[in-house]
C-alpha positions in Angstrom: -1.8 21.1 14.7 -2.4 22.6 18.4 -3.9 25.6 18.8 -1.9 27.9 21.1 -2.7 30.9 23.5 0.3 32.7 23.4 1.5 34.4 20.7 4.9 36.2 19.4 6.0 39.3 21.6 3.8 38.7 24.7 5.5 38.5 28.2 5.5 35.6 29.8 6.6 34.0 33.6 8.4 30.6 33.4 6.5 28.4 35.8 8.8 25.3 36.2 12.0 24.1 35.4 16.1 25.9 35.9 14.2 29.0 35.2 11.9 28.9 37.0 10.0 32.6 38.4 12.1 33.9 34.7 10.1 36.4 32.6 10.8 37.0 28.9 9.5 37.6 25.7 8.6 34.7 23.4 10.7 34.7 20.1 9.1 32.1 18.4 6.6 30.1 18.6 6.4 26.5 17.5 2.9 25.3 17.2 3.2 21.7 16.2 5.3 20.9 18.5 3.7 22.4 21.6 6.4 24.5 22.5 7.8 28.2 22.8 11.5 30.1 22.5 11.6 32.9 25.1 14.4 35.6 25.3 17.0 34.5 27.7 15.2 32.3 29.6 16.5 27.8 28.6 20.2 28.9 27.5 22.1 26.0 25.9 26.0 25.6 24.2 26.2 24.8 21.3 28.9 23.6 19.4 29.2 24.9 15.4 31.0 24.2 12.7 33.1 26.4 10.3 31.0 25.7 6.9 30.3 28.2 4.3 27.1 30.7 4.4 27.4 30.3 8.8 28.3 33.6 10.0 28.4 32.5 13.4 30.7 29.5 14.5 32.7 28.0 17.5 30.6 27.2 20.8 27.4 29.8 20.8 24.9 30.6 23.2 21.4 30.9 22.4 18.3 29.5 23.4 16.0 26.7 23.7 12.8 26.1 23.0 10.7 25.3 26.1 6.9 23.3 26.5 4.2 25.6 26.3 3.0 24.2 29.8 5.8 25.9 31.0 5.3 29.4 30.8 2.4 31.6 31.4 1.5 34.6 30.0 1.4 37.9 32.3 -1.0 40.7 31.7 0.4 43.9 30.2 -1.9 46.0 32.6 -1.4 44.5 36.0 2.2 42.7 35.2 0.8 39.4 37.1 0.5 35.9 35.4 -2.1 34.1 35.1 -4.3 31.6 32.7 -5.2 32.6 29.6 -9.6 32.7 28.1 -11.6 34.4 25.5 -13.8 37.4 26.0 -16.6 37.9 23.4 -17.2 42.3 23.3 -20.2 44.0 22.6 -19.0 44.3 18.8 -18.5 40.4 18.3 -14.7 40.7 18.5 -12.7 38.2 20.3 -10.0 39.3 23.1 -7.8 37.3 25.1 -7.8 38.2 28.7 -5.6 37.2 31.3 -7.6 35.2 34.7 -6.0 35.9 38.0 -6.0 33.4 40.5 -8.0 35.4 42.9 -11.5 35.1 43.3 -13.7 37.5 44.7 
């Protein structure tokens, strides 16, 4: 099981691929499998059929799940993306923080 760094709800920047320079927030998250459902970002057809207990049938939009390696997430307080790391506060908790690309 992989241990991912974003989480359900967070905004994220799609980095490569069709959507490319896309932000979103992620739906779902699917940990064993490395890879993440954003919100209108990797739209596929498909094509469903009439059975009983699908509301929804006929061709339907929705989306895909995309690699993990493909988005990044984007920090609530600046809106810019970045890589994601651990800080350790005074208190012993745990925070994720987002790392600009910047150094100065």
């Amino acid at each position: 099981m992989a241990q991912t760094r974003i989480k359900r709800d967070d905004q994220v920047l799609v980095i490569s691929g069709k959507d490319k320079g896309k932000r979103g927030t992620v739906v779902r998250v699917l940990k064993d499998e490395g890879r993440v459902v954003v919100e209108g970002v990797n739209m596929v057809t498909r094509h469903i059929k009439p059975r009983p207990g699908v509301a929804q049938t006929g061709i339907v939009l929705g989306e895909a799940p995309l690699s993990l390696s493909n988005v990044m997430l984007i920090d609530p307080e600046t809106g810019k993306a970045g890589r994601t790391g651990q800080r350790v506060l005074e208190d012993g908790t745990k925070v994720r923080v987002v790392k600009s690309g910047k150094r100065s």
